[in-house]
C-alpha positions in Angstrom: -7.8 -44.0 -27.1 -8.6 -47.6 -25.6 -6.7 -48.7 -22.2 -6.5 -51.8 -20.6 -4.3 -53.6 -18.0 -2.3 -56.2 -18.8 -0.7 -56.7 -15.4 -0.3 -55.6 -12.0 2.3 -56.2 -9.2 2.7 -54.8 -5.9 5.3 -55.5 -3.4 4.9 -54.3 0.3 1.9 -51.9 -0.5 -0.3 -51.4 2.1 -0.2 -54.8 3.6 0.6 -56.8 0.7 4.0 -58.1 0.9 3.5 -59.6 -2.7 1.2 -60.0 -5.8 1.0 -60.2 -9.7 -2.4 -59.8 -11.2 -2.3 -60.8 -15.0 -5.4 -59.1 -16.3 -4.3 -60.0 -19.8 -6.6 -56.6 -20.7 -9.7 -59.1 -19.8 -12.3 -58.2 -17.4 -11.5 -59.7 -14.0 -13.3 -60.5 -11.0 -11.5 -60.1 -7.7 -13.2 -62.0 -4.6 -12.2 -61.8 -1.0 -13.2 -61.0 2.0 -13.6 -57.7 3.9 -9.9 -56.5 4.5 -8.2 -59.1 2.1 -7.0 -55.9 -0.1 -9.6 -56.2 -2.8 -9.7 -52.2 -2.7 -5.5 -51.8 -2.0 -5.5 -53.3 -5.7 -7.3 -49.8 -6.9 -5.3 -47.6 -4.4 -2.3 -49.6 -5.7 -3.2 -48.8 -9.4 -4.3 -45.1 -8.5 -1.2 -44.1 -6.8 0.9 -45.4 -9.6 -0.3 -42.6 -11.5 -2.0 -40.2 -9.6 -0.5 -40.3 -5.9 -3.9 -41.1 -4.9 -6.2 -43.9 -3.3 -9.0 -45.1 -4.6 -11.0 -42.4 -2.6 -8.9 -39.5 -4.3 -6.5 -38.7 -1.2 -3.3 -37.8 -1.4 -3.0 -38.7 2.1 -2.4 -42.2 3.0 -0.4 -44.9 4.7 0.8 -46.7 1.8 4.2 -48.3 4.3 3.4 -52.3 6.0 2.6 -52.5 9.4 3.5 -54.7 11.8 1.3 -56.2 15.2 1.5 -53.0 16.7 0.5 -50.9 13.7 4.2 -49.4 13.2 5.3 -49.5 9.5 8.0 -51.6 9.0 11.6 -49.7 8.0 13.8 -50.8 5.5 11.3 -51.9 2.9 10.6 -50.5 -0.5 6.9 -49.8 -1.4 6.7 -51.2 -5.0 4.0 -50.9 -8.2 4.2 -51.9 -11.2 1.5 -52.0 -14.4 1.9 -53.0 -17.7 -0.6 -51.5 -19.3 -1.7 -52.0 -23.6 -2.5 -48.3 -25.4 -4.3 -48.5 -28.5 -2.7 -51.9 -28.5 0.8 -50.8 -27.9 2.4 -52.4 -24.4 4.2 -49.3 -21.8 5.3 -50.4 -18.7 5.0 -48.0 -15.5 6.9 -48.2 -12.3 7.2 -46.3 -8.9 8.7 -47.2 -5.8 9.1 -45.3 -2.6 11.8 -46.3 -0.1 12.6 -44.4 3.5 16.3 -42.7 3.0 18.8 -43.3 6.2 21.8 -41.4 6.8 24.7 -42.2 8.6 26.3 -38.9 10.5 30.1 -38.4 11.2 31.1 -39.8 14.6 27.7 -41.8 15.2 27.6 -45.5 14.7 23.4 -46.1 13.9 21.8 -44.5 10.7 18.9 -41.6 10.8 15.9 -41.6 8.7 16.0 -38.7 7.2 12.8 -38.8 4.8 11.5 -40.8 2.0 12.2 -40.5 -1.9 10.6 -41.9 -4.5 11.7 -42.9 -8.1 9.9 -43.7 -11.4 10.5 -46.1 -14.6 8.7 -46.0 -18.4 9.5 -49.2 -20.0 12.5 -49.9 -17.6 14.2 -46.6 -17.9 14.5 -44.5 -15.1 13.0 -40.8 -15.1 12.1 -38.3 -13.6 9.2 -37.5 -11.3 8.3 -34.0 -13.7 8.9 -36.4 -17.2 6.6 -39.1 -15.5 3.5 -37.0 -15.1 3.5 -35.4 -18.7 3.9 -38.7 -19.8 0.8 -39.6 -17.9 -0.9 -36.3 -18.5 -0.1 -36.8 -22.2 -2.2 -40.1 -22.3 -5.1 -39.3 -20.2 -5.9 -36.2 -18.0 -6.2 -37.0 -14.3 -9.7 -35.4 -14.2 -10.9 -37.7 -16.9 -9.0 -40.5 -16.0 -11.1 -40.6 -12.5 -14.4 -40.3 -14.4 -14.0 -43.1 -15.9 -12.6 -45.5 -14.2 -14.9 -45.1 -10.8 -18.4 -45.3 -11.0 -19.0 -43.6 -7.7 -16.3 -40.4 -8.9 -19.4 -38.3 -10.7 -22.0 -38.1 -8.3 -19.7 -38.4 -5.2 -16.8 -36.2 -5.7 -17.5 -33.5 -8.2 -19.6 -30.3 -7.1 -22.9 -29.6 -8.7 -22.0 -26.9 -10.6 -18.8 -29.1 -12.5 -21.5 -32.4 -13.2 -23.4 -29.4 -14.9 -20.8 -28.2 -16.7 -19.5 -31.3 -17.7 -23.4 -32.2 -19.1 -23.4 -29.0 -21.1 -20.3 -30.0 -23.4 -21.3 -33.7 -23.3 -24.7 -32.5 -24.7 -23.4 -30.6 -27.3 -26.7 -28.2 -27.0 -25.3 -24.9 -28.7 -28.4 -22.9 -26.9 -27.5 -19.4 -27.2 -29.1 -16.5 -24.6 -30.2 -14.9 -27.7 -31.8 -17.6 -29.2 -33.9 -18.0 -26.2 -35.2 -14.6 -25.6 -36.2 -14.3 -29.1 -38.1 -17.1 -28.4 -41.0 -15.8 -26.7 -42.6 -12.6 -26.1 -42.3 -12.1 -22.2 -38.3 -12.2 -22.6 -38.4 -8.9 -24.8 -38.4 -6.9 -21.3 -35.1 -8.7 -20.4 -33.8 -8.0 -23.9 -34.1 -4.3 -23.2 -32.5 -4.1 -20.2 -30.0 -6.4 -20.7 -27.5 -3.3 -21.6 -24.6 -5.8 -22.8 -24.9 -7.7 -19.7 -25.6 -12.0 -19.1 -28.3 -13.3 -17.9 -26.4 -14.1 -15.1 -25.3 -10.8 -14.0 -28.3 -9.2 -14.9 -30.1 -11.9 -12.3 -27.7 -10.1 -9.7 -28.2 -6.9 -10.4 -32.5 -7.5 -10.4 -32.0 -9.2 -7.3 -29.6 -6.4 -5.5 -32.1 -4.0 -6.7 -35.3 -5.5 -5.3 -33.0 -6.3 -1.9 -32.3 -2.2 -1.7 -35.8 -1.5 -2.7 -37.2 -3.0 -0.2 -34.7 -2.3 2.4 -35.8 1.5 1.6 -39.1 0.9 1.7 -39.5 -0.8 5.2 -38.1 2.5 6.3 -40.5 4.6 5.3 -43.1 4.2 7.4 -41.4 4.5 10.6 -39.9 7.9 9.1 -44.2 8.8 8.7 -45.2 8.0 11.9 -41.9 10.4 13.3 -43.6 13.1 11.4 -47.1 12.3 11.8 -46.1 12.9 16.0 -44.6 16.2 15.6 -47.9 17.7 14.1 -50.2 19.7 16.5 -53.6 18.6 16.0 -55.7 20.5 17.9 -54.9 24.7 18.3 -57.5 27.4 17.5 -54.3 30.1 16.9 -56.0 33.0 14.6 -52.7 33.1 11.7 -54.7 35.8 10.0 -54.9 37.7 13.0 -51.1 37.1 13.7 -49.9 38.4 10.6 -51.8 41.7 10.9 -50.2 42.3 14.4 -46.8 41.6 12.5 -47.6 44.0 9.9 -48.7 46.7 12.9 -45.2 46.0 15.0 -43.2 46.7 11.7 -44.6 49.7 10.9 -44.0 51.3 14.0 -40.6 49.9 14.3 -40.0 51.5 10.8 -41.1 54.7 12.0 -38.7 54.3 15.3 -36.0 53.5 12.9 -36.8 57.2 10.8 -36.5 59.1 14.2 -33.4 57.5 15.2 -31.5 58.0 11.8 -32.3 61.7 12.1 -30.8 62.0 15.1 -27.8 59.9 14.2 -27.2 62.1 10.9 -27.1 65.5 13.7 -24.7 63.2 15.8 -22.4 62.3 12.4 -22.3 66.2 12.1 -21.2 66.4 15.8 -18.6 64.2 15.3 -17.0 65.3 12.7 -16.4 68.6 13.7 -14.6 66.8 17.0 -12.6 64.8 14.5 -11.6 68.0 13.0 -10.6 69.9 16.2 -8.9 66.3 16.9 -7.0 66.3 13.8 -6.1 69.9 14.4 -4.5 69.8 17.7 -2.6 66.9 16.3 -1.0 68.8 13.2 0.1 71.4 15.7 1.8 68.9 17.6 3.4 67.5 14.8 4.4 70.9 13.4 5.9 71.5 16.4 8.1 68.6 17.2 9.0 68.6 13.2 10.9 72.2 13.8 12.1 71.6 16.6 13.5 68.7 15.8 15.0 70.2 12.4 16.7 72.9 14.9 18.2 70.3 17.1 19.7 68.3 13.8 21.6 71.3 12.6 24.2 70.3 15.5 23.4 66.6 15.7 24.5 66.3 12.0 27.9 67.4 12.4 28.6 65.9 15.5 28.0 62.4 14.1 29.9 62.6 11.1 33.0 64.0 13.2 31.9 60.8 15.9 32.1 58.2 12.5 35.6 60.2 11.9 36.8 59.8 15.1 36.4 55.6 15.0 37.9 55.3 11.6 41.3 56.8 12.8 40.9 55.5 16.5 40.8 52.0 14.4 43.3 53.1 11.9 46.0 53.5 14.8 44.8 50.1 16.6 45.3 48.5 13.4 48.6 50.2 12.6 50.3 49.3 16.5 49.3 45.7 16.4 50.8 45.2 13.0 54.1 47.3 14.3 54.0 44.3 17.2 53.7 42.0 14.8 56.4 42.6 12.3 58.7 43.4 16.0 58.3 39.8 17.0 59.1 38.7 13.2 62.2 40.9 13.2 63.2 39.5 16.7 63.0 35.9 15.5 64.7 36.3 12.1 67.6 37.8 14.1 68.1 34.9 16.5 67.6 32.4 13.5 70.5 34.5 11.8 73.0 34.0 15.2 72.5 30.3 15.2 73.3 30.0 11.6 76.4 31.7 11.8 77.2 29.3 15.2 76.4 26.4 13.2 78.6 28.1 9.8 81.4 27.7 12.5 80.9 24.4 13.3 80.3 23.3 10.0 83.9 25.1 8.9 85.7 23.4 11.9 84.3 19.4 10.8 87.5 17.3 11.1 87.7 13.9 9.6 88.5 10.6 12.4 89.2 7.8 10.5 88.2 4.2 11.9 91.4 1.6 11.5 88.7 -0.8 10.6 88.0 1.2 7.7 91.2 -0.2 6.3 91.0 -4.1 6.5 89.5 -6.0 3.9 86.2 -7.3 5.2 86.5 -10.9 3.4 90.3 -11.7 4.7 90.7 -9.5 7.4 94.0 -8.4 6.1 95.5 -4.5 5.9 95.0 -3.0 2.5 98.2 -1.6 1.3 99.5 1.4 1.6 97.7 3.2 -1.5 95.1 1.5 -1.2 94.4 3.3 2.2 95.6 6.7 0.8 92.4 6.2 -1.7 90.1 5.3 1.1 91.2 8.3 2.8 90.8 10.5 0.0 87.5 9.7 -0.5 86.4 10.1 2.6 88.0 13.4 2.6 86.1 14.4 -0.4 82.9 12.8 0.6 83.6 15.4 3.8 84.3 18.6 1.7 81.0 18.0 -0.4 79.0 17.5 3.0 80.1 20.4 4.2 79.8 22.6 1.2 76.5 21.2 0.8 75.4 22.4 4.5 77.3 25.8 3.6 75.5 26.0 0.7 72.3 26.0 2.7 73.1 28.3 5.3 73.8 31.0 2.9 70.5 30.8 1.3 68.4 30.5 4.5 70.7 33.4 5.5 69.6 35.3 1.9 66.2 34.9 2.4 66.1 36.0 6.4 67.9 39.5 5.5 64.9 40.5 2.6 62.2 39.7 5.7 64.2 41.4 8.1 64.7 44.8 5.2 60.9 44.1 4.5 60.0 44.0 8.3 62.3 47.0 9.2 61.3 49.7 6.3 57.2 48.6 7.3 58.2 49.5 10.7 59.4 53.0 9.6 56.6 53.8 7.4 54.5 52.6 10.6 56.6 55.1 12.9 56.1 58.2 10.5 52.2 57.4 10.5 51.4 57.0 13.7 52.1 60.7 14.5 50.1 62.2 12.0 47.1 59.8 13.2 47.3 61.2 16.3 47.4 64.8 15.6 44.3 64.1 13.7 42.6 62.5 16.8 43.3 65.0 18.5 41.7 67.5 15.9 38.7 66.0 16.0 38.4 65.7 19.5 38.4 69.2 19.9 36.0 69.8 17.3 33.5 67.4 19.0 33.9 69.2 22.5 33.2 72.5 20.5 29.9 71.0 18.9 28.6 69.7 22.3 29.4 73.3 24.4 27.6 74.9 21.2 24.3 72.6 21.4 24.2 72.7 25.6 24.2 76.6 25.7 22.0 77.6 22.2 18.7 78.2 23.6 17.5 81.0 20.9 14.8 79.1 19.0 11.4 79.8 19.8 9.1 77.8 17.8 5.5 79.6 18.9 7.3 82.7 17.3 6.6 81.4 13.4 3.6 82.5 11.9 2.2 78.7 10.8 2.5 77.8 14.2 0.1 81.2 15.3 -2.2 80.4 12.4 -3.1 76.8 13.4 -3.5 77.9 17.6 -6.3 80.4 15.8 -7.9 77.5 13.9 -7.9 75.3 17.0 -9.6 77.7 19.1 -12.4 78.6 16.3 -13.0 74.7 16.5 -13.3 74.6 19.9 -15.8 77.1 20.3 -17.9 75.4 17.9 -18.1 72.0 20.0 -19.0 74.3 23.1 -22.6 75.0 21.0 -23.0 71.2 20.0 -26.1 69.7 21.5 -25.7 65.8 21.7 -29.2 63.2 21.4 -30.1 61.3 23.5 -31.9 57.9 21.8 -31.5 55.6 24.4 -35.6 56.0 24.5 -36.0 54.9 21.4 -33.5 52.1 21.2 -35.6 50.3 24.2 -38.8 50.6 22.4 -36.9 49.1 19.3 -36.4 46.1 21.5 -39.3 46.0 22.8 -40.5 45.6 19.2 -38.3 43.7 17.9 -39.1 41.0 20.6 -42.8 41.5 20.3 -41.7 40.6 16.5 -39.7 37.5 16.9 -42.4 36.1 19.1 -45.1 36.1 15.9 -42.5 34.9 13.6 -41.9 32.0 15.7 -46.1 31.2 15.8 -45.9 31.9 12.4 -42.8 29.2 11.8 -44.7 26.5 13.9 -47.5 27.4 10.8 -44.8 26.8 8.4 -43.2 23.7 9.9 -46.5 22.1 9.8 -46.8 23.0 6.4 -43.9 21.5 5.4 -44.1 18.5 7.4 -47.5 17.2 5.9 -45.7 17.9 2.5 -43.1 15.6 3.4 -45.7 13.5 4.3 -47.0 13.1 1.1 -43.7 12.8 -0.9 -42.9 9.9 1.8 -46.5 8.1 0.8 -45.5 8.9 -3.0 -42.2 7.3 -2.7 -43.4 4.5 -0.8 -45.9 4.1 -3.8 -42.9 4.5 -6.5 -40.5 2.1 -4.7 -43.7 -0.6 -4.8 -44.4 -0.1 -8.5 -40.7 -0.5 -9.1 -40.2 -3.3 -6.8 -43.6 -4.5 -8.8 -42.0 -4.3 -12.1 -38.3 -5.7 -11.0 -40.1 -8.9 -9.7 -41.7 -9.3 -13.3 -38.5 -9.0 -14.7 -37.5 -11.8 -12.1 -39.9 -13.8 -13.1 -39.3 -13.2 -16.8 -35.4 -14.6 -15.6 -36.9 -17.2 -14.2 -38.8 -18.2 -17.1 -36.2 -17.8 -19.3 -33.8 -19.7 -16.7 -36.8 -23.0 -16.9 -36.9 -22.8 -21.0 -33.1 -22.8 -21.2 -32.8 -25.6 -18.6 -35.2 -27.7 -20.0 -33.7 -27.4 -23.6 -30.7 -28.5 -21.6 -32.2 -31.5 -20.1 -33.7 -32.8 -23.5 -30.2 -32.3 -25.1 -28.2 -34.1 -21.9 -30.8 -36.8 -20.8 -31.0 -37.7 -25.1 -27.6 -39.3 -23.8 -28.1 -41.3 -21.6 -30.1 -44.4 -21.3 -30.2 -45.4 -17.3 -30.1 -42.0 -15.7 -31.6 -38.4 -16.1 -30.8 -35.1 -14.8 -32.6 -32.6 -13.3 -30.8 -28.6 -13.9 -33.4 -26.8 -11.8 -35.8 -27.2 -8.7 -38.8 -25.1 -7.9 -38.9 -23.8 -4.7 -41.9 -23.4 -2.2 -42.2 -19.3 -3.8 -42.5 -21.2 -7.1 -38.9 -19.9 -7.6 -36.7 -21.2 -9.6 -33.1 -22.5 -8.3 -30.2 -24.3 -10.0 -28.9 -27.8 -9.6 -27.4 -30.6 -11.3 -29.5 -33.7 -9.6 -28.8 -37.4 -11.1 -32.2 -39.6 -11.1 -32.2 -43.0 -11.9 -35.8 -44.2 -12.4 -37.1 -41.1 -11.8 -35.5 -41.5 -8.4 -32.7 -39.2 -6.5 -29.1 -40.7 -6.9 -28.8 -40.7 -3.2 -31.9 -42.1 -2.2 -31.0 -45.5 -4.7 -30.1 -48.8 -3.2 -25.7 -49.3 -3.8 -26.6 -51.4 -7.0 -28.3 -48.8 -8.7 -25.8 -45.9 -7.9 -22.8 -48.2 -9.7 -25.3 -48.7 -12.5 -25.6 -44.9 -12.7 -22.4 -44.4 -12.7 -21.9 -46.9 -15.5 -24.2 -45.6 -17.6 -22.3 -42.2 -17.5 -19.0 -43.5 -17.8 -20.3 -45.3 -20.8 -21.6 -41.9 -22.3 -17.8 -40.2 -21.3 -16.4 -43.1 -23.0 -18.3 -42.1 -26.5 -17.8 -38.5 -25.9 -14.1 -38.2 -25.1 -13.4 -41.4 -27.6 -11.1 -42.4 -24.4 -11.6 -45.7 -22.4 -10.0 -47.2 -19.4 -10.3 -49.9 -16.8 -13.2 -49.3 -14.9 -13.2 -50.3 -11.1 -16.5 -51.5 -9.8 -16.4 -51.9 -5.9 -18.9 -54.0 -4.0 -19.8 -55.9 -7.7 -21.9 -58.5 -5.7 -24.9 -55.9 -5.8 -25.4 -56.4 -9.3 -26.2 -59.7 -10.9 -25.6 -58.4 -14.3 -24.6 -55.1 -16.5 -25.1 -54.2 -19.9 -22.1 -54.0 -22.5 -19.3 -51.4 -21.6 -16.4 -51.6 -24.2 -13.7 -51.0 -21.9 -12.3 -53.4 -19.4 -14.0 -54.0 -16.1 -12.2 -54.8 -12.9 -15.0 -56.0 -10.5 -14.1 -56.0 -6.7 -16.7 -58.7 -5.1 -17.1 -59.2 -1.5 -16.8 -63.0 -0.7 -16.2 -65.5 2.3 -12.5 -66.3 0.9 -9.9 -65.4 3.4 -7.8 -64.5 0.6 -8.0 -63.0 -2.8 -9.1 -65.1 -5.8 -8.5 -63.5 -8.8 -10.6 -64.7 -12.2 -10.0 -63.7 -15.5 -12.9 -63.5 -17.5 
């Protein structure tokens, strides 16, 4: 795709109130002075599409100030390109303008904001349809890399230039490729385990970083050791174990003695335990029989006591349900008086008629004679019916009051007839109760040492105790102090004996601390080979990089790696022109640089579009580009001179 401008116009853009460049898609030279608007011609052309200045921000006063560098309202910001694609004309159009609003019952406007609004080929669109259109030309990102010079070296990160280089180079290098290459890569080939070169670098490097984090404590953990050993004594172990060996026998011999007398004092005991258990069966014989003797009466007496509060409740229940069905019976009869006093009144209703009653309502006139006999007659009837109706009513509250008042009165009877006989029966029981209780106070004929079971456990009792009288009780509180006496004699060797032991130990952990250290070195050892085989293999790829991305170019080479003081390797992306860093060249060679790489994106991406060369005057002359080249040249004219070339 070829792009080329064909004319420019801005209108109050950044201090230019008005100007038409016709480029005519020929390479122009712009002259002027510092601050004629040489470079507001790129940011003019940049923010048309990109909402950018020439120094990619988005950020910038784009409004015309006035003396006292306040923009100036009321203006709109206007660019316009015509621009010819692959020979075809499209014209593109923005223009941002502040937006004032008027609000009820105030007499000046408010800025409220600005707006902005696009054009393709005079038609109005959208700000969304505007950038795909753009996008679907030419990508922003390319678009910047090759129209500015400067836009490589100066605004992408290292890591994107060498990115960029790889696809440009078209160098299909694989990994694989390269460690089958040479011999020393097989080790990384082996250990690779599915991983990239890349990761594998990090895990080599974490691994050597832990390594040796481990290993700079180990020595301090030595020396801890190394001061807990004793290194002068002249303590006779041999001699301390046979003294050990001496005190256990004896206090095997104590411990003989003393179970002997333990096994006479088991014997002792359980014949105690036996006389204990004794006396206790006797007890509970005892209380068993008598208690058996006291339940013959206790028996009776309760059941008669449960009898007694089932009829006492019986009655309770019976009374409060005769009070109750009293009161109902008291009520019904007092409703039945006032419905025969309101039967009367009901029977003695006359009818009053109202002399209104017979005048017409519409001409106030007297009805006639049978016309008022009819009126009459009906309210007569109306009168009768009332009446029957409340009649009617009385009688069957009436009905229904005299079956509760027979229900009420026959429940009462039954009541009446029961209550006697509940009483009777209290009074049966009562008696019963008082017979039970005279019985149980004055019975005093059992005599529980009388039964022979009782007689033959007092007999076993006593044997018992005459047994314990003979007991003879030892005494080992003697031996139990020499035991300790022993036993502390004991512990006192074992601990000389455990100082032996932790000194043992300790020099072995001594020497598995000096072996480790010795391990984590040989590891370390062979870890940092493996770093250097990545490192290698890191130099061999880069350089079949370079050979494959500088083969592009003709001005400027790039470096992919730098060696470090260690002789290790590190990436980069560094631009030399002449063998020389990009940022150590005078201005002139920088835009040559970036020519030459533009000119290489242009063959690559088969895309070119104007390219704008700032401070041209640096550069007498440049070698072919074919794309359009606007050339910003700093002059003496105090305003802009515009050639077409």
């Amino acid at each position: 795709m070829e792009i080329k401008i064909f004319s420019l116009k801005l209108k109050n853009f950044k201090g230019i109130k008005e100007l038409k460049i016709d480029f005519n898609c020929q390479n122009t030279n712009i002259y002027g002075a510092n601050a004629t608007g040489k470079t507001t011609i790129f940011d003019a052309f940049k923010w048309l599409f990109f909402d950018k200045d020439s120094s990619d921000r988005k950020d910038f006063n784009i409004k015309t100030l006035d003396n006292n560098n306040n923009p100036i309202h009321f203006l709109e910001h206007e660019v316009e390109a015509i621009l010819v694609i692959d020979g075809v004309d499209m014209t593109f159009k923005k223009v941002l303008q502040e937006k004032w609003i008027k609000k009820r019952g105030e007499s000046d406007r408010e800025f409220s904001g600005h707006e902005t609004n696009y054009w393709i080929d005079e038609v109005p669109v959208k700000k969304k349809d505007y950038e795909e259109k753009i996008n679907s030309l030419i990508p922003e990102s390319l678009f910047k890399l090759i129209t500015d010079p400067s836009y490589f070296n100066n605004q992408l990160k290292w890591t994107e230039r060498r990115e960029l280089l790889i696809n440009i180079s078209g160098a299909n290098i694989s990994d694989d490729e390269i460690l089958d290459s040479k011999e020393e890569f097989k080790i990384l080939k082996d250990n690779l385990e599915g991983r990239s070169i890349d990761d594998y670098k990090k895990v080599v490097q974490a691994k050597i970083k832990d390594l040796n984090k481990e290993k700079e404590t180990i020595p301090v953990r030595i020396d801890e050791l190394t001061n807990t050993l004793i290194t002068e004594h002249d303590i006779d172990y041999k001699k301390v174990e046979e003294q050990k060996e001496e005190y256990n026998k004896q206090l095997n011999n104590i411990e003989l003695e003393m179970t002997d007398i333990q096994t006479k004092a088991k014997e002792n005991m359980r014949i105690a335990d036996q006389l204990a258990i004794a006396k206790k069966e006797l007890a509970d014989f005892k209380l068993k029989k008598e208690t058996e003797y006291s339940q013959k009466y206790s028996t009776d007496l309760i059941n008669l006591q449960n009898e007694k509060k089932v009829i006492e409740n019986t009655i309770r229940l019976n009374q409060e349900e005769d009070s109750d069905r009293l009161l109902k019976i008291q009520l019904d009869q007092k409703r039945k008086e006032e419905l025969y006093k309101k039967w009367d009144e009901v029977s003695k209703t006359t009818l009053e008629f109202d002399p209104n009653s017979f005048i017409c309502p519409t001409c106030k006139r007297e009805y006639e004679t049978d016309k008022k006999e009819e009126i009459k007659k009906q309210f007569e009837d109306n009168l009768n019916l009332h009446k029957r109706s409340e009649q009617e009513a009385i009688n069957r509250e009436g009905q229904t009051i005299n079956i509760r008042l027979d229900e009420n009165t026959k429940a009462r009877e039954k009541i009446q007839q029961e209550l006697p006989k509940l009483d009777n029966k209290l009074e049966e029981i009562n008696t019963k109760i008082a017979e039970i209780e005279k019985a149980k106070e004055t019975d005093n004929s059992f005599d529980v040492t009388s039964l022979p079971e009782y007689s033959n456990k007092i007999k076993e009792i006593e044997e018992l105790e005459e047994k314990v009288k003979n007991l003879t009780n030892g005494d080992i509180s003697y031996l139990q102090n020499k035991k300790a006496e022993i036993i502390e004699e004991i512990n006192k060797l074992n601990k000389t004996l455990n100082e032996r032991d932790t000194q043992e130990k300790t020099k072995q952990r001594i020497e598995e601390l000096q072996t480790s250290e010795e391990d984590i070195s040989n590891k370390i050892q062979e870890l940092e080979g493996q770093q250097y085989a990545l490192e290698e293999f890191t130099k061999t790829k880069v350089e079949l990089l370079e050979n494959a991305i500088n083969s592009k170019f003709e001005l400027v080479k790039f470096r992919l790696f730098d060696t470090q003081i260690n002789g290790g390797l590190i990436e980069c992306c560094d631009t030399l022109v002449n063998g020389v860093p990009y940022t150590d060249v005078n201005n002139a060679h920088k835009i040559l640089a970036g020519l030459d790489i533009i000119n290489t994106l242009i063959k690559f991406y088969n895309t070119s579009a104007p390219i704008f060369i700032d401070n041209r005057e640096s550069i007498n002359e440049i070698d072919y580009i074919g794309t359009q080249i606007i050339s910003l040249v700093v002059t003496t004219d105090s305003k802009l001179r515009i050639e077409v070339i």
